[in-house]
N, CA and C of each residue as an Amber inpcrd file, in Angstrom:
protein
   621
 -73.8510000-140.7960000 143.8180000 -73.0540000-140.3570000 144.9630000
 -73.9660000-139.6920000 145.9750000 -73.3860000-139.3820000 146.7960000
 -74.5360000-139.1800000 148.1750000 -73.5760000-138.1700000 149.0510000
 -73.5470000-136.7450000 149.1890000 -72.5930000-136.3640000 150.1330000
 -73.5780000-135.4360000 151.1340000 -73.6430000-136.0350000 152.6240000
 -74.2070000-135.5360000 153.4670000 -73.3100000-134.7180000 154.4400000
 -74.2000000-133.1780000 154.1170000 -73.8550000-132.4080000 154.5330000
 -74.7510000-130.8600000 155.5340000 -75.5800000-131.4990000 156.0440000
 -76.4700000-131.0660000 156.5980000 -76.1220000-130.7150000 158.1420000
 -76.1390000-129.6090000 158.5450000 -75.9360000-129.4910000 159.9280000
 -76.1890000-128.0330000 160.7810000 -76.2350000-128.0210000 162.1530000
 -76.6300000-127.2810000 163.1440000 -76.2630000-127.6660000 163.7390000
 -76.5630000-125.9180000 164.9030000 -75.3460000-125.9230000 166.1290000
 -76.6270000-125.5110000 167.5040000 -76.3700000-125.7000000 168.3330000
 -76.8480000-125.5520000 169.9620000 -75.9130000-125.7230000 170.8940000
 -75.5990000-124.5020000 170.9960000 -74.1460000-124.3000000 171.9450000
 -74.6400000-124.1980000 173.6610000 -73.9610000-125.2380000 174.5600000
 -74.4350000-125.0770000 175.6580000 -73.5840000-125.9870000 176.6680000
 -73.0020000-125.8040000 177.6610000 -72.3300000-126.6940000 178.6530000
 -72.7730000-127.7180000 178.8310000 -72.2650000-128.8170000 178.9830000
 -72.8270000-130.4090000 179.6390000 -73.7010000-130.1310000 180.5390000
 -73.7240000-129.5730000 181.8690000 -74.5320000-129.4630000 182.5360000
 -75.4070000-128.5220000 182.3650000 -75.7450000-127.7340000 181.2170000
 -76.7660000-126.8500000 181.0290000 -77.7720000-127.0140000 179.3280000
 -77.0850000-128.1420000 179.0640000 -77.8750000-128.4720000 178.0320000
 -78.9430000-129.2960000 177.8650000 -80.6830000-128.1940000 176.7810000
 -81.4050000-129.1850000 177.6400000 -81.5330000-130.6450000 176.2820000
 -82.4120000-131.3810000 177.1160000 -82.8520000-132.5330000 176.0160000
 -83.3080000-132.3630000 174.7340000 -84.0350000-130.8690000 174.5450000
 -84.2210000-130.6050000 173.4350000 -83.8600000-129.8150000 172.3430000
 -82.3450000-129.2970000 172.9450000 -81.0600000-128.8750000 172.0620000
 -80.3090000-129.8530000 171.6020000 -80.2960000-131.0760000 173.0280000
 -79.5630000-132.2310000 172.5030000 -79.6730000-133.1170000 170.9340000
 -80.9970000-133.1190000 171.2960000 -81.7180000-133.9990000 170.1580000
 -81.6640000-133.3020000 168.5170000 -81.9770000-131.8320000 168.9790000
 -82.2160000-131.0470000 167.5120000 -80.9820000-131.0010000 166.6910000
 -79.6000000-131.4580000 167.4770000 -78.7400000-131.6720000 166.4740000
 -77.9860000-132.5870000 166.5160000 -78.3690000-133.7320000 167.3890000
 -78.4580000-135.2530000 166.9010000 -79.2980000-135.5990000 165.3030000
 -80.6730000-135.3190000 165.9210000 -81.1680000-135.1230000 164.6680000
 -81.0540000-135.2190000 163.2090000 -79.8820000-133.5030000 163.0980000
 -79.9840000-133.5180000 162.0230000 -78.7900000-134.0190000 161.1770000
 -77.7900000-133.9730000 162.2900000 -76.0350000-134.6530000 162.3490000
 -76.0350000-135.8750000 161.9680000 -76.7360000-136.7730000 162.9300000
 -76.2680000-138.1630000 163.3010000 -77.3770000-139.0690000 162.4640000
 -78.6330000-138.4640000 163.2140000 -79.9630000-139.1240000 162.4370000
 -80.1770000-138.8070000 161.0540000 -79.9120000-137.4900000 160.7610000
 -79.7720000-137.2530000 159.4880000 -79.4890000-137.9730000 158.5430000
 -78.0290000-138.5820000 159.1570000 -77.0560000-138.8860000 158.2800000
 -77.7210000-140.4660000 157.6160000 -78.2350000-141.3120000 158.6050000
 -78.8110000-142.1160000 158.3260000 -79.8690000-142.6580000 157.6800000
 -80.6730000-141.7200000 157.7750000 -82.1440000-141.4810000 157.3470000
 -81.8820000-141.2430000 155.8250000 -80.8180000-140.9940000 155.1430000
 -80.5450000-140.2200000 153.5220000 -79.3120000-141.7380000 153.2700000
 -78.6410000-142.0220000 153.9280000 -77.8960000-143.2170000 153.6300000
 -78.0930000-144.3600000 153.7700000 -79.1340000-144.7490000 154.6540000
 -79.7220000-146.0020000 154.6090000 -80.9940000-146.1920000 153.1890000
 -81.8260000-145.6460000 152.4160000 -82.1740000-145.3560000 151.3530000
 -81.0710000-145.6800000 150.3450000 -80.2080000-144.6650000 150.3060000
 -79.0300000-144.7090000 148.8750000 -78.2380000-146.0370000 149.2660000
 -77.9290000-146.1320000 150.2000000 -76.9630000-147.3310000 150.2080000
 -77.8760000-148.7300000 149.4460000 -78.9450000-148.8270000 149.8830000
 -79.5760000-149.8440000 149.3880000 -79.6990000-150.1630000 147.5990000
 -80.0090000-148.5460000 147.2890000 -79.6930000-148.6180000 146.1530000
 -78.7610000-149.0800000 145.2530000 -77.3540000-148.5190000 145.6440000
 -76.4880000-148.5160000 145.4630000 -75.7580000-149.9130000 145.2850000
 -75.6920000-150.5150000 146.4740000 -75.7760000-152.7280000 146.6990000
 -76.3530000-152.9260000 145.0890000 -77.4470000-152.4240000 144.9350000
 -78.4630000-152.7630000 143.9380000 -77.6520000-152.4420000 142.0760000
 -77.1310000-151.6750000 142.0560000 -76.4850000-150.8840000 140.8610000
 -74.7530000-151.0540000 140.9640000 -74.2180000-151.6740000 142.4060000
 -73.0570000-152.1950000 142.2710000 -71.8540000-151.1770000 142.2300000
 -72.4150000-150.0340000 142.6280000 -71.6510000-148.6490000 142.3230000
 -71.9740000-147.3950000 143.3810000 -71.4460000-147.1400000 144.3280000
 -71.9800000-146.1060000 144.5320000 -70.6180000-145.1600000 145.4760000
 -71.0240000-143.9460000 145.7270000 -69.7690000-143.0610000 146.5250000
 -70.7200000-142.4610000 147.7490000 -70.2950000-142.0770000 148.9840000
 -70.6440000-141.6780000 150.0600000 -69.7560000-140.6690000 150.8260000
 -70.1790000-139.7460000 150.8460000 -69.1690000-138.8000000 151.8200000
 -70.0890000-138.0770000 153.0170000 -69.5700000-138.4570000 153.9300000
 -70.1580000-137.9920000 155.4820000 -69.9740000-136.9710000 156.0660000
 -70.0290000-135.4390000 156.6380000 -69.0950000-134.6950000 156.8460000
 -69.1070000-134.9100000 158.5960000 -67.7650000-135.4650000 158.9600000
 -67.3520000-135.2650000 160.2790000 -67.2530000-134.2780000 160.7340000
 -66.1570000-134.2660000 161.9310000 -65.4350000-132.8030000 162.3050000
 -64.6140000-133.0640000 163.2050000 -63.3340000-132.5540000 163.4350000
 -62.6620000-132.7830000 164.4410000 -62.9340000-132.3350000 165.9200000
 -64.2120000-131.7640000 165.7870000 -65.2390000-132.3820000 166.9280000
 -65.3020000-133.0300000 167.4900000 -65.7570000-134.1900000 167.1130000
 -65.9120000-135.6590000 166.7760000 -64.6880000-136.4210000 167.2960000
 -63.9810000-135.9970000 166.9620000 -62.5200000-136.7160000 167.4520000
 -61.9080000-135.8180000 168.8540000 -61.2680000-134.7600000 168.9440000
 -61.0910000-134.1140000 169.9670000 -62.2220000-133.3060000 170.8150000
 -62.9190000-132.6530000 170.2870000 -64.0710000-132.1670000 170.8630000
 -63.4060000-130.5510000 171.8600000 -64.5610000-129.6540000 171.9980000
 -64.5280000-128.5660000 172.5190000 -65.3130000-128.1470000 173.8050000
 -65.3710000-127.1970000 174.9320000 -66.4980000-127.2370000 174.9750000
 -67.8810000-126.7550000 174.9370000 -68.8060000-127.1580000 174.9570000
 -70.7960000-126.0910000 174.9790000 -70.8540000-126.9650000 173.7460000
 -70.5240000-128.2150000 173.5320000 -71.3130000-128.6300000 172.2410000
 -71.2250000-130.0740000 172.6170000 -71.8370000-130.9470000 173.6950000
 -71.8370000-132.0320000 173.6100000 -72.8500000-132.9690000 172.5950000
 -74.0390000-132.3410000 172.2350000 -74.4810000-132.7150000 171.0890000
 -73.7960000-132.9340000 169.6740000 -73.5860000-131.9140000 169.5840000
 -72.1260000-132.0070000 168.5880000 -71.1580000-132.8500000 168.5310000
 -70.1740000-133.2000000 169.3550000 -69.2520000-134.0310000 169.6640000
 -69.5820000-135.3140000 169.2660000 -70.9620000-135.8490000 169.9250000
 -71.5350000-136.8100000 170.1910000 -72.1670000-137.4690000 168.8150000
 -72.4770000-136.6590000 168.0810000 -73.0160000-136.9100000 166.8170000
 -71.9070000-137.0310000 165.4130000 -70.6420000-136.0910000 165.3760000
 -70.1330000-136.4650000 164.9330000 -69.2320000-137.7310000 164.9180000
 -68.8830000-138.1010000 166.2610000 -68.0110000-139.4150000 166.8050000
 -69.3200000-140.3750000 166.1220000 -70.2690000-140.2600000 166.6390000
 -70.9120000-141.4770000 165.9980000 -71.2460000-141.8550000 164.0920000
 -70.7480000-140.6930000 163.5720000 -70.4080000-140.7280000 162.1440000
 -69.3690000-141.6060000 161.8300000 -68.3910000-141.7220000 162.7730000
 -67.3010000-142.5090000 162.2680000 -68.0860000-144.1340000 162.8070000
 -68.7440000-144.6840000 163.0320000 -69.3440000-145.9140000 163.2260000
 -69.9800000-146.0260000 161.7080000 -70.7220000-145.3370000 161.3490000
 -71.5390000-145.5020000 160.2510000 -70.7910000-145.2810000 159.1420000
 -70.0460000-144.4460000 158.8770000 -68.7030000-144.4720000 157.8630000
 -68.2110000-146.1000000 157.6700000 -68.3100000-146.4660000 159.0040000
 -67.6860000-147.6010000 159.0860000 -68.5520000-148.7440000 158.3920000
 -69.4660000-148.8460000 158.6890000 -70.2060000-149.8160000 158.4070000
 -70.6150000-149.9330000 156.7950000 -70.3790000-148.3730000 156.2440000
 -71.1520000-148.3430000 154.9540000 -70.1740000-148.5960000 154.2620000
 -68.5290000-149.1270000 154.6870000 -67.5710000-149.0310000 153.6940000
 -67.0200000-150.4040000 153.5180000 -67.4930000-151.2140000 155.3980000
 -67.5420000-152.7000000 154.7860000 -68.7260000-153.4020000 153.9870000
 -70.0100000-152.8450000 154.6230000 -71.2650000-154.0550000 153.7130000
 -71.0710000-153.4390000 152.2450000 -70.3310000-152.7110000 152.0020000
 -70.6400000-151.9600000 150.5560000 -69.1720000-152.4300000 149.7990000
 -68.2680000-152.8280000 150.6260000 -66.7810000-153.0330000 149.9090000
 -66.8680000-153.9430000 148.6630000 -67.7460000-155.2130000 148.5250000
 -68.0910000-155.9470000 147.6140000 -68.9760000-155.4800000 146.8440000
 -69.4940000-154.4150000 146.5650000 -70.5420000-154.3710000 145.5860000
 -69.9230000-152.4350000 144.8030000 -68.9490000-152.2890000 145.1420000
 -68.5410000-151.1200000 144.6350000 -68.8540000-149.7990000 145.2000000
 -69.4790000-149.9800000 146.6030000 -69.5450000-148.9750000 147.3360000
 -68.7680000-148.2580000 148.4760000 -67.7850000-147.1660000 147.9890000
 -67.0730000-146.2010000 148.5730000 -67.3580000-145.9940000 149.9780000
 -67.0330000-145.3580000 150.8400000 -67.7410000-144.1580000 152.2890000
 -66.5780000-143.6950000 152.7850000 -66.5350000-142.5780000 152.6480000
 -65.2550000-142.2050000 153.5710000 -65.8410000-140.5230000 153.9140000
 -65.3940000-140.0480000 155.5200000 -65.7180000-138.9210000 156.0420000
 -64.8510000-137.5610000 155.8010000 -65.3980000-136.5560000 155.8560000
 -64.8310000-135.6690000 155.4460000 -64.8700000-134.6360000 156.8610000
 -63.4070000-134.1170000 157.4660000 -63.5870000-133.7140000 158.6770000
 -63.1160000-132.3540000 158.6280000 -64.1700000-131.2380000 157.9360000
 -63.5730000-130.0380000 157.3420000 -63.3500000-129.0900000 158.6180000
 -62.7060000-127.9160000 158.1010000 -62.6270000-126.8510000 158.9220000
 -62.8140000-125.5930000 157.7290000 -63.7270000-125.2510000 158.1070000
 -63.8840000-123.5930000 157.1650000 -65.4420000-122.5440000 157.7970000
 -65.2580000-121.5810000 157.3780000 -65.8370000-120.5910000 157.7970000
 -67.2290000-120.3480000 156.7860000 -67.8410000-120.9230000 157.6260000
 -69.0540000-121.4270000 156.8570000 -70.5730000-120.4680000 157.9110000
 -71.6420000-120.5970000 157.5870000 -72.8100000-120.6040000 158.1050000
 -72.7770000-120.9420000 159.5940000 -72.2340000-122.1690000 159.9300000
 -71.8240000-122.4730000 160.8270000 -70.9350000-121.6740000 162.1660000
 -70.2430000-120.9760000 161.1830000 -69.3610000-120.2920000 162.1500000
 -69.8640000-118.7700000 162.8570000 -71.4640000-118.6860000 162.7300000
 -71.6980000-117.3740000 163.1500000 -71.5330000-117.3810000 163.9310000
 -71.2220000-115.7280000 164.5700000 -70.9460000-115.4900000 166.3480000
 -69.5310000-115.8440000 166.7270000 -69.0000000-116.6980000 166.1730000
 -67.3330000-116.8120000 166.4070000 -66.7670000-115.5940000 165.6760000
 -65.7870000-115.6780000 166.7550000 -64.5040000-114.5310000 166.5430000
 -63.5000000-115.1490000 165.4120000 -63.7260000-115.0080000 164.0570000
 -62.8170000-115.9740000 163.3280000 -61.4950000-114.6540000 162.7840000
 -61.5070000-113.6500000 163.1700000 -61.0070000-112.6420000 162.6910000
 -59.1160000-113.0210000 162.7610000 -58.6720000-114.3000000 163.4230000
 -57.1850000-114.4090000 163.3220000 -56.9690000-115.8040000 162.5490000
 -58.2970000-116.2260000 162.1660000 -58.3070000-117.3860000 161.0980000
 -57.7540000-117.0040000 159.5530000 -56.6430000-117.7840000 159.7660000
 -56.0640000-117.6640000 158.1050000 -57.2010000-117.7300000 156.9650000
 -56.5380000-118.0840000 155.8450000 -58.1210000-118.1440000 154.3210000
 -58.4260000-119.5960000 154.6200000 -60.0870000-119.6270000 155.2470000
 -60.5470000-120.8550000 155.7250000 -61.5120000-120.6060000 154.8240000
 -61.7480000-120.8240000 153.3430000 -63.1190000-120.9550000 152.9080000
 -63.4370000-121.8900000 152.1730000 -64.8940000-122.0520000 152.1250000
 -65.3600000-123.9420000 151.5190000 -64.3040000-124.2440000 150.6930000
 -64.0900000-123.4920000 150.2490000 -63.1170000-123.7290000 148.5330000
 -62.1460000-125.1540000 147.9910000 -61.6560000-124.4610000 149.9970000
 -60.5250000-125.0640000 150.2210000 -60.8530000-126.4470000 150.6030000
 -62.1660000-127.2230000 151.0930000 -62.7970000-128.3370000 151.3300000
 -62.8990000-128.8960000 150.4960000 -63.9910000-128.0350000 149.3840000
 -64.6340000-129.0460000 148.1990000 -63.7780000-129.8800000 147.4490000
 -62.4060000-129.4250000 147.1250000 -61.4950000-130.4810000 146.0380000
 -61.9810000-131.8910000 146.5310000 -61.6440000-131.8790000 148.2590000
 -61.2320000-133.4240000 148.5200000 -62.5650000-134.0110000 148.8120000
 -63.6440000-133.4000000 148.8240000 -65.0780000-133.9670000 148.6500000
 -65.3530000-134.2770000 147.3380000 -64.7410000-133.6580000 146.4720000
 -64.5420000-134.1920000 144.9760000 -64.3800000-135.0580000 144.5940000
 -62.8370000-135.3560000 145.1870000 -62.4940000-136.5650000 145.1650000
 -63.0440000-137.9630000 145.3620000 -63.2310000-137.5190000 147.0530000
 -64.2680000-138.9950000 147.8180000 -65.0310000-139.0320000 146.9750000
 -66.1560000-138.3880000 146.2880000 -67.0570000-138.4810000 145.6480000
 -67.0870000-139.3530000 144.2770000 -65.3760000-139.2690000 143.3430000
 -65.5350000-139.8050000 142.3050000 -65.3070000-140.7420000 141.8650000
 -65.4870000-141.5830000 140.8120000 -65.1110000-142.7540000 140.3020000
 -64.1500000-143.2120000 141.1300000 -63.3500000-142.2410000 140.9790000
 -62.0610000-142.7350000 140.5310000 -60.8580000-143.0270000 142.2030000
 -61.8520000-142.4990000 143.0680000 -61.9460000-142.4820000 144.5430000
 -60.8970000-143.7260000 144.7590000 -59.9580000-143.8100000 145.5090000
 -59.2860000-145.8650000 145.5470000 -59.2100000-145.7840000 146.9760000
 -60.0460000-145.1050000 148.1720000 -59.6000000-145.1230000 149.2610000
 -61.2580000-145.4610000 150.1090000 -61.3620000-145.9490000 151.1000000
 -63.1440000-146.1520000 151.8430000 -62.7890000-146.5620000 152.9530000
 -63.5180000-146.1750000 153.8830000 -63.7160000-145.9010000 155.3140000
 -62.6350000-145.5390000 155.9670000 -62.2230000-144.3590000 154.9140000
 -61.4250000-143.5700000 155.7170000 -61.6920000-142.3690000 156.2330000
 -60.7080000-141.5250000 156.9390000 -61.6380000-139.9030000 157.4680000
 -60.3440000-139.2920000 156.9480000 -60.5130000-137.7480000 156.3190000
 -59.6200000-137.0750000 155.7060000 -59.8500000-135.5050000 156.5910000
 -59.1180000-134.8850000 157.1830000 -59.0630000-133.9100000 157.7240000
 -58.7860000-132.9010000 156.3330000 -59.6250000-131.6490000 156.2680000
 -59.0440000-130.4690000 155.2390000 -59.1650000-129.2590000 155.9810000
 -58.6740000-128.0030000 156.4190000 -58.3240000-127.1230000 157.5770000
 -57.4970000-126.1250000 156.5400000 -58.1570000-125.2850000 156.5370000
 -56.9590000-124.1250000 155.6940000 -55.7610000-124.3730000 155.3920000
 -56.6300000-125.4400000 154.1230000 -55.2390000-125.7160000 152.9650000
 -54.8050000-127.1730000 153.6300000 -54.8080000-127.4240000 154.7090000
 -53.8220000-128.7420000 155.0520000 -54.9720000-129.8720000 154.9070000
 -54.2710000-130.6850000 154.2520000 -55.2280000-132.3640000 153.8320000
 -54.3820000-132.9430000 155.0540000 -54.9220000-134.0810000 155.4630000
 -54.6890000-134.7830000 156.3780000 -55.5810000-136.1460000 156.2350000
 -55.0890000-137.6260000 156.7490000 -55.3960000-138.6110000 156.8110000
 -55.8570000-138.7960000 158.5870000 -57.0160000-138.8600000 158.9620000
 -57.2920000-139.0810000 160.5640000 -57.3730000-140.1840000 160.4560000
 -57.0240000-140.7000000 161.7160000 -57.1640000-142.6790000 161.8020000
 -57.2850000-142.9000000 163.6090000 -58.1800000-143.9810000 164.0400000
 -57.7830000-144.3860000 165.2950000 -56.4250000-145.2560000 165.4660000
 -56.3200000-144.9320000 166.5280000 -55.0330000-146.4420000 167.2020000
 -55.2910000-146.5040000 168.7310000 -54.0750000-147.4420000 168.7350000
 -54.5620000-147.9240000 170.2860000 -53.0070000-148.1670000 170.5440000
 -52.4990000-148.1960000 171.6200000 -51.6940000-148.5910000 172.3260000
 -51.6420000-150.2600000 172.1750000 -50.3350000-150.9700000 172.5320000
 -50.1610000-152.7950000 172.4320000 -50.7950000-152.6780000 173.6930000
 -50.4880000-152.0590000 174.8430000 -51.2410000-152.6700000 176.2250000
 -50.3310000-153.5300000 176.6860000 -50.8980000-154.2760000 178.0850000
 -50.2600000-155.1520000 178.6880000 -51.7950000-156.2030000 178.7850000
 -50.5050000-157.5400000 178.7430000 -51.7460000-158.7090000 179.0070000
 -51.2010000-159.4110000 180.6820000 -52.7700000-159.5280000 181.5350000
 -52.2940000-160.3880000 182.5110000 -53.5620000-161.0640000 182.1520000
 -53.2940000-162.4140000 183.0200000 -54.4030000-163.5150000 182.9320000
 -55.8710000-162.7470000 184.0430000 -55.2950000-162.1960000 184.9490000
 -56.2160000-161.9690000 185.7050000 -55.6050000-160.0970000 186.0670000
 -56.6220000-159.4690000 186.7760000 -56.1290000-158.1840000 187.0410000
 -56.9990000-157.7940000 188.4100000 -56.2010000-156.9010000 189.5370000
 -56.5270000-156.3810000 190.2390000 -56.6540000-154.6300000 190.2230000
 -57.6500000-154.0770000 190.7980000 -57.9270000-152.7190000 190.6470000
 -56.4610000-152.4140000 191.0530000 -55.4830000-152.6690000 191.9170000
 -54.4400000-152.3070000 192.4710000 -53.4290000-152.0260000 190.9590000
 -53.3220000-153.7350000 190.7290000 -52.5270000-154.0270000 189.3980000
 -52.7220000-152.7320000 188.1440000 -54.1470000-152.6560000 187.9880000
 -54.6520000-151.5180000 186.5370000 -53.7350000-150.4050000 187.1230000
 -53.4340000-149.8620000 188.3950000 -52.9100000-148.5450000 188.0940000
 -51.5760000-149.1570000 188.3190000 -50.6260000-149.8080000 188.4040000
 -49.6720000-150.1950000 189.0270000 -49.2620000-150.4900000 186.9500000
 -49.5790000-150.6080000 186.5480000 -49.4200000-150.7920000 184.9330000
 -49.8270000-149.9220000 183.9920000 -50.7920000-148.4580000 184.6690000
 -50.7150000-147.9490000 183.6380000 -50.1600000-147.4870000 182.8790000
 -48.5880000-146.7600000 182.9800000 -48.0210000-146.3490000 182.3620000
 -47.8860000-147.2150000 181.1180000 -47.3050000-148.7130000 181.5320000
 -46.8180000-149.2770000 180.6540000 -48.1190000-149.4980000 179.2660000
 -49.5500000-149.7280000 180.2430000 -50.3420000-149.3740000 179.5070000
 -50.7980000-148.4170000 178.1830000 -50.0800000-147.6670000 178.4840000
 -50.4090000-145.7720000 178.0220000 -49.1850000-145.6810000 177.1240000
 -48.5250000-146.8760000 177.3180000 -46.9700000-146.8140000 176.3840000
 -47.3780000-146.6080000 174.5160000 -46.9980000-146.0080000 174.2220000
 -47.2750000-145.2790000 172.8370000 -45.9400000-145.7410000 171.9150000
 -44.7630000-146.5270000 172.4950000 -43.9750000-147.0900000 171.8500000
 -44.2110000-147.9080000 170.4750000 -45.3460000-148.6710000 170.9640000
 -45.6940000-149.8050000 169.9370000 -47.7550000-149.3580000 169.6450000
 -47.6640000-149.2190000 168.5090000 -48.9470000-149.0230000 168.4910000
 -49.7730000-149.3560000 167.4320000 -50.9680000-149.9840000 167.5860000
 -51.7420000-150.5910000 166.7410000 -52.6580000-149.9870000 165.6940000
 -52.7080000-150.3100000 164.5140000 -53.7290000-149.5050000 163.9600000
 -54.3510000-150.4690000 163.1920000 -55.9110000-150.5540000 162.7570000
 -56.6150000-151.3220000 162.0080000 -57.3260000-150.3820000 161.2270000
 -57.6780000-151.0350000 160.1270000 -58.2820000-150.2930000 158.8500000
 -59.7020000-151.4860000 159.1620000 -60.7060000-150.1600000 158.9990000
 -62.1690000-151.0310000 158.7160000 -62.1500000-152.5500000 158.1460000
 -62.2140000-151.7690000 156.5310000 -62.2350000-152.9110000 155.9570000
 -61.3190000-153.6590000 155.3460000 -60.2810000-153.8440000 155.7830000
 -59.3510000-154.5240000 155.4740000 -59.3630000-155.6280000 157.0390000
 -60.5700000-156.1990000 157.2630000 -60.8240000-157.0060000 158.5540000
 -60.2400000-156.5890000 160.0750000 -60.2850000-155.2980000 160.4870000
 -59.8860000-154.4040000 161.2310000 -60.3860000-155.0140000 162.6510000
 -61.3190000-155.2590000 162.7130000 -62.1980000-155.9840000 164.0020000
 -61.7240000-157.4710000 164.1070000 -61.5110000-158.2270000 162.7540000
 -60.6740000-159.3980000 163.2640000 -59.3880000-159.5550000 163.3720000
 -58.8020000-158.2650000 162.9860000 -57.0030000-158.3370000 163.3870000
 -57.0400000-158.1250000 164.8660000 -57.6800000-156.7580000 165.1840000
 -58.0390000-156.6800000 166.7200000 -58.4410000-157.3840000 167.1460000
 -59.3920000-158.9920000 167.3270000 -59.4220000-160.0830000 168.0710000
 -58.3770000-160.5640000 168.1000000 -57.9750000-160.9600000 166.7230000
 -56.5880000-161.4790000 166.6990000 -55.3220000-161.4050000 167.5180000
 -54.8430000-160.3000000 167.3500000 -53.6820000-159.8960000 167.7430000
 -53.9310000-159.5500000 169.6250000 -54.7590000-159.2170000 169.7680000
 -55.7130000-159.3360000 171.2930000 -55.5490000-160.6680000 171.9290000
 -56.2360000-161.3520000 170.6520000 -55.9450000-163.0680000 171.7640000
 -54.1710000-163.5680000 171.6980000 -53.3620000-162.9380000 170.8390000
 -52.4680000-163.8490000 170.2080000 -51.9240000-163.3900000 171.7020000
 -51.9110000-162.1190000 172.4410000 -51.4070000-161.7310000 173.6230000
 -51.2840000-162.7830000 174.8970000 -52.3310000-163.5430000 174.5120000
 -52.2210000-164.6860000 175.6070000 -51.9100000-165.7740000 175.7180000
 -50.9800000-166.0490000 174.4770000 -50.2310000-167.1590000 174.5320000
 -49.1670000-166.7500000 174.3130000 -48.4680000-165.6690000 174.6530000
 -46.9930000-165.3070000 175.0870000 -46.3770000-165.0510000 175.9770000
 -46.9860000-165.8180000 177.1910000 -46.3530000-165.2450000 178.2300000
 -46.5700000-167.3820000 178.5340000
């Protein structure tokens, strides 16, 4: 098993952050993550067995701000989550992200003083989990936050299809665009990228 969990902070506005705060926790976030999973994964193909846990953050997904390094590095965890849970789906290899919230090392200098009981404690079970045998879930992201488990997932809106579009038309449709009525969701590896071609092209032969 492989659970990467390595990280640092460089807190600083978009426009005041320099290149070499950026990088130092790209680095150890994003590049990190790769540099220790591209190694094990190989292995792993090799032995037909293996578990992976990534630690995200809802960072990554919503984001705050003075941490665009941050943001940036965790969002790109969910690509590589991704990837390690399809080339690995046939050979018994797991990946799924872990998008904790607790009061860690991490949290120095924050005011956490109206934060309920946020401690690792409350994380590790479900890193346990991802981690074991017995795991039946991959390339998924699991939110854990003082006490609350949670399943994170992308979606998308159905959209509108025209054959052709004018800059006029895009805003003249966004709403219907932005319509949240009907909404799509794909799972990695359960061919997620070819349902989304799919169901994308099937749009243009219904009208």
């Amino acid at each position: 098993m492989l659970i990467h969990n390595a990280g640092n902070n460089r807190f600083a506005m978009l426009a005041e952050t320099s290149y070499e705060d950026f990088r130092e926790v790209l680095d150890v976030h994003l590049l990190g993550a790769f540099h220790v999973v591209r190694p094990a994964f190989e292995r792993m193909v090799k032995m037909g067995y293996g578990r992976v846990v990534l630690t995200g953050s809802i960072g990554g997904l919503y984001s705050m701000p003075s941490v665009v390094n941050y943001a940036m590095s965790k969002s790109g965890m969910i690509g590589l989550n991704n990837i390690v849970a399809i080339e690995g789906k046939d050979f018994g290899v797991k990946s799924n992200i872990i998008l904790p919230g607790a009061v860690t090392r991490m949290a120095e200098g924050l005011d956490t003083r109206q934060y309920p009981p946020m401690g690792p404690e409350l994380v590790a079970p479900v890193v346990g989990y991802l981690a074991h045998e017995s795991c039946s879930v991959s390339g998924e992201m699991y939110v854990s936050m003082a006490g609350r488990i949670a399943r994170a997932f992308i979606t998308e809106t159905q959209g509108v299809y025209r054959p052709s579009w004018t800059i006029d038309e895009v805003a003249q449709e966004l709403a219907a665009i932005r319509d949240d009525a009907h909404l799509w969701t794909f799972h990695p590896i359960e061919n997620g990228f070819g349902e989304h071609m799919s169901k994308s092209f099937a749009m243009t032969q219904a009208r």
